[in-house]
C-alpha positions as CSV (number, residue, x, y, z in Angstrom):
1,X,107.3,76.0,60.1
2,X,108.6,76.6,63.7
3,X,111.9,74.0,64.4
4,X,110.1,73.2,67.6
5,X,107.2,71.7,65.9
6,X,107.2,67.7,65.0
7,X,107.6,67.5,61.2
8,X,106.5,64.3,59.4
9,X,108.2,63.7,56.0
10,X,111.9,64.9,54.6
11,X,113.5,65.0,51.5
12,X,114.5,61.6,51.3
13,X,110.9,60.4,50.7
14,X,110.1,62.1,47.0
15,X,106.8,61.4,45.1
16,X,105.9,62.2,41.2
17,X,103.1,63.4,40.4
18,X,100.2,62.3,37.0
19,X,97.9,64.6,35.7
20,X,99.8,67.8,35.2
21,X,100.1,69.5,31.9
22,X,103.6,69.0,29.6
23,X,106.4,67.5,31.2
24,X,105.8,68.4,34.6
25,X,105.2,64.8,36.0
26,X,108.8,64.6,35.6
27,X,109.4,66.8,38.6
28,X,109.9,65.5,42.0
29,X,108.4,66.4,44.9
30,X,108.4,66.1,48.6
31,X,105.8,66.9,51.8
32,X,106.5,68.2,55.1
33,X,103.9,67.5,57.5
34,X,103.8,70.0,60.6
35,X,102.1,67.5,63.4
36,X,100.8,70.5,65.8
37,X,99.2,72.8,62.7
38,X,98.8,70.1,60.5
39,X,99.5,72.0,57.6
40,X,101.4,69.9,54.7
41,X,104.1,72.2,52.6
42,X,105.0,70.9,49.3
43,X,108.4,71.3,48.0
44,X,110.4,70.4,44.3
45,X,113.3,68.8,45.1
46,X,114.5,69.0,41.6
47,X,117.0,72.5,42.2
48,X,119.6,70.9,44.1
49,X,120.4,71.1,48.1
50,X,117.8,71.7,50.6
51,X,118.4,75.3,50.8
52,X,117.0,75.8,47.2
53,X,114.2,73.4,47.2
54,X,111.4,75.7,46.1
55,X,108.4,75.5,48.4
56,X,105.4,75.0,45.8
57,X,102.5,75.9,48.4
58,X,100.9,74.6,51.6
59,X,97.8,72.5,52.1
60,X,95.4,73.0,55.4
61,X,93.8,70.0,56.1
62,X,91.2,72.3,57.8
63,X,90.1,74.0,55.2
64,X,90.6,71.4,52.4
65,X,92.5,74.1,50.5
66,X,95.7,74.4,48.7
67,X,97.7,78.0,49.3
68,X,100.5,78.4,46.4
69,X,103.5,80.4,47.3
70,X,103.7,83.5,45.7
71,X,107.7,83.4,46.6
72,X,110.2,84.0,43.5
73,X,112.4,80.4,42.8
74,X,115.6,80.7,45.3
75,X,118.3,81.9,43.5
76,X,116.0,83.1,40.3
77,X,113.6,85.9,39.5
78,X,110.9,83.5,39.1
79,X,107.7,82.9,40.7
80,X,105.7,79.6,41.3
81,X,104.0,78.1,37.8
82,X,100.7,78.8,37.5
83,X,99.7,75.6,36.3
84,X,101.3,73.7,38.4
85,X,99.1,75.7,41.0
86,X,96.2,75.4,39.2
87,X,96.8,71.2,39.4
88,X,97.6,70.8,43.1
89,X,94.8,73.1,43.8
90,X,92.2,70.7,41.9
91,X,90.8,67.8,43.9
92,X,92.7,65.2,42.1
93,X,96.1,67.3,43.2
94,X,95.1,67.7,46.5
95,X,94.6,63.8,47.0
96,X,98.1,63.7,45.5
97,X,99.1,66.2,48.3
98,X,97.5,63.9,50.6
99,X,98.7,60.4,49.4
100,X,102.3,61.7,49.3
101,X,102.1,63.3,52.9
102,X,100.6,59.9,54.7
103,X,103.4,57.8,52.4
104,X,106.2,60.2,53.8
105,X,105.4,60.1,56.7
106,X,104.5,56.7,56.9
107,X,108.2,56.1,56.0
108,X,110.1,58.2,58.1
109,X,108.2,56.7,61.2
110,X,108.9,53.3,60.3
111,X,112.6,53.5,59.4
112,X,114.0,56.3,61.9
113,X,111.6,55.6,65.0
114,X,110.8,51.9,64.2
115,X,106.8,52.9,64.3
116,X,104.8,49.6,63.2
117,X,103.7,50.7,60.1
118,X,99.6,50.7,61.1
119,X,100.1,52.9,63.7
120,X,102.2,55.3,61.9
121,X,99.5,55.0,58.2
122,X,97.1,56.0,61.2
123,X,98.8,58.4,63.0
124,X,99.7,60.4,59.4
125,X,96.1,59.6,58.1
126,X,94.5,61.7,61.2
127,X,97.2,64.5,60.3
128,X,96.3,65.1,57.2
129,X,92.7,64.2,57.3
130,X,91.7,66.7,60.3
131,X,94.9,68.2,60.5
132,X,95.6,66.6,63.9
133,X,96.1,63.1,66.4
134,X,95.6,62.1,69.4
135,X,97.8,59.0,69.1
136,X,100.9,57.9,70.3
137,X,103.0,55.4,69.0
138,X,104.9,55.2,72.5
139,X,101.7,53.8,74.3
140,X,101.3,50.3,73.9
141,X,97.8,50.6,75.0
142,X,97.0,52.8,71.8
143,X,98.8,50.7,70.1
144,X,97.0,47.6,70.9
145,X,94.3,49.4,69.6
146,X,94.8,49.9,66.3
147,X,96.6,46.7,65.7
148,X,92.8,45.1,66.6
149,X,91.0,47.8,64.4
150,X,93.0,46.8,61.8
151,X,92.1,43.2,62.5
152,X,88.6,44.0,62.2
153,X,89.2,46.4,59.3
154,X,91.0,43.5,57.5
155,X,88.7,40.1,58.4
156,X,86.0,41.7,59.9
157,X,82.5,40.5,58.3
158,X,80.6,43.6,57.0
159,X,77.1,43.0,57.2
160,X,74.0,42.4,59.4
161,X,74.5,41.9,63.0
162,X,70.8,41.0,64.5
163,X,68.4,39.6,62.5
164,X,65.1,39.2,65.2
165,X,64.0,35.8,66.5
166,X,61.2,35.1,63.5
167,X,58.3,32.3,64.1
168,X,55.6,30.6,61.8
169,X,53.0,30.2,61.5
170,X,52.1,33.0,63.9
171,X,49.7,30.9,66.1
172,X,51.7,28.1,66.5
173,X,51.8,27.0,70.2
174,X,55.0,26.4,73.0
175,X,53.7,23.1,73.2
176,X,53.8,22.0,69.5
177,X,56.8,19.9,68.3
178,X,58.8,22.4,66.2
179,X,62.1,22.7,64.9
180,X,64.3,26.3,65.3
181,X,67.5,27.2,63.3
182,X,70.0,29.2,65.2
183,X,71.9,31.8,63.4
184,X,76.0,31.9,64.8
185,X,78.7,33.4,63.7
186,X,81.4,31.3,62.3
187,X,84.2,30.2,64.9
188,X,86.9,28.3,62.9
189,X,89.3,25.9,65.3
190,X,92.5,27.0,66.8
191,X,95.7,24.9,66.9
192,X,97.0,23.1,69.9
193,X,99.3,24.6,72.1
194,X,100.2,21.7,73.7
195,X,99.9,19.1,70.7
196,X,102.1,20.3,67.6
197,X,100.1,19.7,64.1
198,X,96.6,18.9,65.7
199,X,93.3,21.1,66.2
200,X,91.7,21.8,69.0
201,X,87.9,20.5,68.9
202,X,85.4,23.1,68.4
203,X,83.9,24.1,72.0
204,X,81.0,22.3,73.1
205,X,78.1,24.4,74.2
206,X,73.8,24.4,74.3
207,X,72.4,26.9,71.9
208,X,71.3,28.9,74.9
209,X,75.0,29.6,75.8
210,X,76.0,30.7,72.5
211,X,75.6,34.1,70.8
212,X,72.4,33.8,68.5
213,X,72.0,37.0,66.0
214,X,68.7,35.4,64.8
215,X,66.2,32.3,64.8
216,X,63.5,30.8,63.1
217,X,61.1,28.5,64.2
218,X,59.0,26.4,62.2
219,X,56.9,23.1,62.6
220,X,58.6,20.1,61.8
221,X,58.3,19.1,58.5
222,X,57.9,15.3,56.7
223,X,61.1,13.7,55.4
224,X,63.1,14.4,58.4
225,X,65.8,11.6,58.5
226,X,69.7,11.1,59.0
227,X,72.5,9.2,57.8
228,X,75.3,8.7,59.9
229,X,78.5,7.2,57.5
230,X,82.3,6.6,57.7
231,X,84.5,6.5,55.1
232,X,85.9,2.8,54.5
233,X,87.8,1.1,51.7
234,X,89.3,-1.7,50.3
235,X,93.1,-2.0,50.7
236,X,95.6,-4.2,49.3
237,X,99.0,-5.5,50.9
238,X,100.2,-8.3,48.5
239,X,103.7,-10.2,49.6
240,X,105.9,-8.3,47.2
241,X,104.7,-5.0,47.9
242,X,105.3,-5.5,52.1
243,X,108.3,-7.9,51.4
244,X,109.5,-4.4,49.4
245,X,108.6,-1.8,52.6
246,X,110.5,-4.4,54.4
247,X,113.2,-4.3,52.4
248,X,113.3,-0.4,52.0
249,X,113.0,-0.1,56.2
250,X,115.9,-2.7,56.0
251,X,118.2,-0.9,54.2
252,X,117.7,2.0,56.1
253,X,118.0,0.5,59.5
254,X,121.1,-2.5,59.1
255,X,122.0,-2.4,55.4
256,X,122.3,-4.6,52.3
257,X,122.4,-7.5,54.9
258,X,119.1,-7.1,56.5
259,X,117.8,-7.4,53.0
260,X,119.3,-10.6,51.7
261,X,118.2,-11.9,55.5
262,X,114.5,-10.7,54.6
263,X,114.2,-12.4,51.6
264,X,116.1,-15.7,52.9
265,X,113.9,-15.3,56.4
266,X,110.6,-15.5,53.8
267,X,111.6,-18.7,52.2
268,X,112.8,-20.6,55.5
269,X,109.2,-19.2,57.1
270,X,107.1,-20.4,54.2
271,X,109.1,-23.5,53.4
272,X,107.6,-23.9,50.0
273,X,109.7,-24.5,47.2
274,X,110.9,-21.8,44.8
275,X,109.1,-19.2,47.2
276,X,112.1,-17.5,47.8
277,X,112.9,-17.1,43.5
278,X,109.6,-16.1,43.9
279,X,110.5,-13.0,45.8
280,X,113.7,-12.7,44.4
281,X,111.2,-11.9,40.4
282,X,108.9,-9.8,42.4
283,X,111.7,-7.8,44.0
284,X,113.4,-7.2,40.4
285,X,109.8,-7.2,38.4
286,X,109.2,-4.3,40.8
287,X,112.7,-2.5,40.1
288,X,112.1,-3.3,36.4
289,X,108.2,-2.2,36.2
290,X,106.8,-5.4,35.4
291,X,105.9,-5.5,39.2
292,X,103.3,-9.0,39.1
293,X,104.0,-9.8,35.7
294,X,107.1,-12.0,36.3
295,X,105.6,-14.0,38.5
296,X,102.1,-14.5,36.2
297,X,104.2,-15.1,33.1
298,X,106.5,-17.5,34.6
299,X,104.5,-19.6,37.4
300,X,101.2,-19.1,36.4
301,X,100.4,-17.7,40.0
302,X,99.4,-14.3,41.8
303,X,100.6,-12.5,45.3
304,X,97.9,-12.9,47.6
305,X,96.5,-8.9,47.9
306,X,95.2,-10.0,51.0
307,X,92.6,-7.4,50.4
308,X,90.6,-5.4,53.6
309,X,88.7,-3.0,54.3
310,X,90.1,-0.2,55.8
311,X,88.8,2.9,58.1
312,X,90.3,5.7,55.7
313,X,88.1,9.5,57.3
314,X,85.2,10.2,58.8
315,X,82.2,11.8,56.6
316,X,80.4,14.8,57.1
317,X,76.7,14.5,57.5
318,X,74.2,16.5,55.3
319,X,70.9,17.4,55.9
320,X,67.8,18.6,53.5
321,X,64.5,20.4,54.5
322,X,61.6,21.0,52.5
323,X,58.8,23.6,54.1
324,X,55.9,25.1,52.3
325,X,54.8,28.7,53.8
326,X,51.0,29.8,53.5
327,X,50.7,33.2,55.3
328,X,47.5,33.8,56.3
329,X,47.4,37.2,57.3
330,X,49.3,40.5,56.7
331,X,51.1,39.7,60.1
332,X,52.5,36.4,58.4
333,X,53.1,37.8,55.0
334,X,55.8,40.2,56.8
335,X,57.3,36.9,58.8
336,X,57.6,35.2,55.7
337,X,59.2,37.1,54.0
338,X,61.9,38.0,56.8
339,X,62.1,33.9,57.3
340,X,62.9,33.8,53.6
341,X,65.8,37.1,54.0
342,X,67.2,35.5,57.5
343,X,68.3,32.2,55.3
344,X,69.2,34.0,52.1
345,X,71.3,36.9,53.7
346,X,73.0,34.3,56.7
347,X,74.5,32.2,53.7
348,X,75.8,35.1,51.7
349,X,79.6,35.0,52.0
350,X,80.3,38.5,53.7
351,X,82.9,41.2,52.8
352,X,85.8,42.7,55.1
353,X,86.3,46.8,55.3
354,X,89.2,47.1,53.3
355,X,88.2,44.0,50.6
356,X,91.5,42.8,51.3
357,X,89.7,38.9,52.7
358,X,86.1,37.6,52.0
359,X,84.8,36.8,55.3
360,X,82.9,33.1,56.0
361,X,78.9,33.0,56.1
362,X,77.3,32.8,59.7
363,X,75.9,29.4,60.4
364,X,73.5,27.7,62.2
365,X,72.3,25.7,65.0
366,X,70.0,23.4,64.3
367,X,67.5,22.1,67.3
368,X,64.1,19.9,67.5
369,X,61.8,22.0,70.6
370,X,59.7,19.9,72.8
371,X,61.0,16.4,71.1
372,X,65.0,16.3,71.9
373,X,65.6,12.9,73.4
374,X,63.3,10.7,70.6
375,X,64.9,12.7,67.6
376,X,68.5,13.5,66.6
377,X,70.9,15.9,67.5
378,X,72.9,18.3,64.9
379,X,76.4,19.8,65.2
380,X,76.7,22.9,63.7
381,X,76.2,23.4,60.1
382,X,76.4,25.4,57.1
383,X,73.4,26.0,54.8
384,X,74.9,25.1,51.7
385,X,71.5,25.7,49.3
386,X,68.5,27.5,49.4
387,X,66.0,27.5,47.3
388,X,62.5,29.2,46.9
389,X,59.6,28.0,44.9
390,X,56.9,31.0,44.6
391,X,54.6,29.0,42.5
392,X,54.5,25.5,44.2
393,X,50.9,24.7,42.8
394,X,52.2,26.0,39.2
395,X,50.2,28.5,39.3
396,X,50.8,32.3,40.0
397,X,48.9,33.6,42.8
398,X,49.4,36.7,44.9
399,X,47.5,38.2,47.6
400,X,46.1,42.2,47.0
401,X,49.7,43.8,48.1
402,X,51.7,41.0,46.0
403,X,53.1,38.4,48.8
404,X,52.4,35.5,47.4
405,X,49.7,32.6,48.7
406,X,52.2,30.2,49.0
407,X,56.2,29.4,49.3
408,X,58.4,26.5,48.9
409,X,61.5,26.5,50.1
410,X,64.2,24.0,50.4
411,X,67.4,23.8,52.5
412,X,70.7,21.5,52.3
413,X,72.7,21.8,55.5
414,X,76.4,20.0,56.3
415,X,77.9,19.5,59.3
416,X,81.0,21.8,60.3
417,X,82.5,18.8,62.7
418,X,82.7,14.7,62.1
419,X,80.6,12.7,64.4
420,X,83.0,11.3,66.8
421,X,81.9,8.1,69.6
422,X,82.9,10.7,72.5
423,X,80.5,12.5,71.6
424,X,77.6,10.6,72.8
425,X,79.9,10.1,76.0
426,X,80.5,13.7,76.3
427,X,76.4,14.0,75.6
428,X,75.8,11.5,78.4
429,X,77.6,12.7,80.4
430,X,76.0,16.3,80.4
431,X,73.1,15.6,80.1
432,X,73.4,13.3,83.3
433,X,75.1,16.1,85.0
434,X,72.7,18.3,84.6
435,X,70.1,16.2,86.4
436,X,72.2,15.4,89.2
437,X,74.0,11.8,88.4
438,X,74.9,9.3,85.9
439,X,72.5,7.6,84.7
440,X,74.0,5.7,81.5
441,X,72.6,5.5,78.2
442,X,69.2,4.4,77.3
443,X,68.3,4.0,81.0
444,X,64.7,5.4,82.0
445,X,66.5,8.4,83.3
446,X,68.4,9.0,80.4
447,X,68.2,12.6,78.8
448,X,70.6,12.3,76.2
449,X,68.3,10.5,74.1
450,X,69.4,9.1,70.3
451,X,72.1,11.9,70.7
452,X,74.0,12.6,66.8
């Protein structure tokens, strides 16, 4: 190789290879990568100093081919072993060849030029791939790049993109009450810049703003309902257990002081007599473990649990669809059926390029058509279940090319996002924008209708 060429790999970066014949895996080896010819020589490194590394043979990236050396062993009257040609000649060699080439070099870029270690795995993978690159890991352009390649390499979805805006039944009119679901992809939440430890809300747009890759449209079906809930329960705060958190803040505010002034403070509040033993039983009960029992065993009495409810999250909604599909033509066989594939394939959880991540389903925006301000709204949501019934009568009946003469399917959809009371502010509020003013909720000009 000329000295004025950029070589990619040195000695210091060694490789064994697996598959050869006898003991020859033992011997070490080592690639230098020429970045102009893109030709990859392989040398043993097992004879000592560079100047009597034997050079084993060259592989052209161009041609796909491995050239031995037909050069004696320095300082011997040997020549290369056939075998060991005959291995690193064979496809499974030549990959060796080519793994220990992009490693090398992957190396000696990171550790003497400070390469990030993508661009350099790319860099060395064009080398010895097509035996050249264009990139350069000085241009922060390229190398922006490839860092968001290998984004999309590592969590991009691989899958189906568009998936055609689907209708039925195929005469159904613009005017008829319907309901569409919106096929999105999934955009988690992002943390607050401003607010450490809290999540920014998801953005608020109409389903014409957003990116749809598909949509169905069907009439409304019966059963439509929902159920709007928050998570509440019962909590207890007897006198021991808060005269104890009083205690515990006590001691770690003012001291052993502010403890005995705590339990003194109770009795002199109360004024009842033997409150403050009282306190004194819980306080050890509770360092003992008998907690209550002290006070049951030996007065006969309980600590008020001054029990109340209390708001502990909000709940997700769900929502479940039941349609029954009878095409009626050839036209509507073929929109079934891609109805049926839309549903099925958006809920499939989706690989990444390298398999490294699984990637989220797409979801959907749900939306009545022609009925918005009498019905409810949805957030988006992810169709959990799916489910198709091809004999809904129980019996099995196809048409002449096999689509069946009926389908059932059923749906079970949750909410990404809580329902919040902004929301119908925020709804108000656009709505009421939208047509010029505020009018207020459930005025006669009020658009925003039942809203969530």
């Amino acid at each position: 190789m000329s000295t004025s060429d950029k070589i990619y790999g040195s000695r210091d970066y060694q490789f064994k290879t697996s598959g050869q014949e006898g003991n020859r895996d033992k011997r070490r080896y080592y690639t230098l990568t020429n970045e102009k010819t893109g030709k990859v020589e392989v040398k043993e490194a097992t004879w000592g100093g560079n100047m009597t590394d034997r050079l084993v043979g060259t592989y052209n990236p161009k041609t796909k081919k491995f050239e031995p050396s037909l050069g004696l062993i320095p300082g011997t009257n040997i020549t290369g072993d056939s075998k060991e040609n005959d291995f690193f000649s064979s496809p499974e060699g030549i990959k060796q060849i080519q793994d220990g080439a992009i490693k090398g070099g992957i190396k000696e870029q990171v550790q003497d030029n400070n390469v990030l270690p993508i661009v350099a795995r790319k860099q060395m993978e064009d080398i010895v791939n097509t035996g050249s690159t264009n990139i350069d890991p000085n241009d922060s352009e390229e190398v922006k790049r490839i860092i968001g390649e290998e984004r999309e390499n590592l969590l991009g979805g691989v899958g189906r993109k568009r998936f055609g805006n689907l209708r039925y039944p195929e005469k159904m009119s613009e005017n008829q009450d319907a309901i569409k679901f919106a096929l999105l992809e999934f955009t988690p939440r992002s943390f607050d810049s401003e607010t450490p430890g809290v999540l920014q809300d998801r953005e608020r747009k109409t389903v014409e703003q957003k990116q749809i890759l598909g949509s169905v449209v069907l009439p409304i079906p019966g059963g439509i309902r929902d159920q709007n809930s928050v998570g509440w329960s019962a909590g207890e705060l007897n006198p021991a257990q808060a005269l104890g958190a009083q205690a515990t803040i006590a001691s770690l505010s003012g001291g052993d002081s502010k403890v005995g002034d705590i339990i003194k403070g109770l009795a002199d509040t109360a004024s009842l007599k033997g409150v403050e033993d009282a306190a004194i039983k819980a306080l050890s009960g509770a360092a003992t473990g008998a907690g209550q029992q002290l006070i049951q065993r030996q007065e006969g009495a309980v600590f008020n649990p001054n029990v109340e409810l209390l708001f502990n999250k909000p709940n997700l909604r769900s929502f479940n669809f039941v349609f029954n599909l009878s095409p009626r033509n050839s036209g509507e066989s073929s929109e079934v059926k891609k109805i049926i594939r839309l549903f099925k394939q958006g809920m499939a959880v989706r690989k990444t390029p390298r398999g490294v991540f699984l990637r989220s389903p797409l979801i959907f925006q749900i939306t009545y058509i022609n009925n918005t301000t009498n019905l409810h709204r949805f957030k988006e949501a992810a169709l959990t279940d799916f489910g198709v019934d091809y004999t809904p009568n129980g019996a099995y009946s196809t048409f002449r090319d096999g689509t069946m003469t009926q389908y059932k399917i059923t749906m079970k959809y949750q909410e990404l996002d809580p329902i919040f009371n902004s929301d119908y502010e925020d709804l108000d509020s656009e709505e009421a924008a939208a047509e010029g003013g505020y009018a207020g909720p459930f005025s006669t000009n009020d658009t925003a209708g039942i809203g969530f």
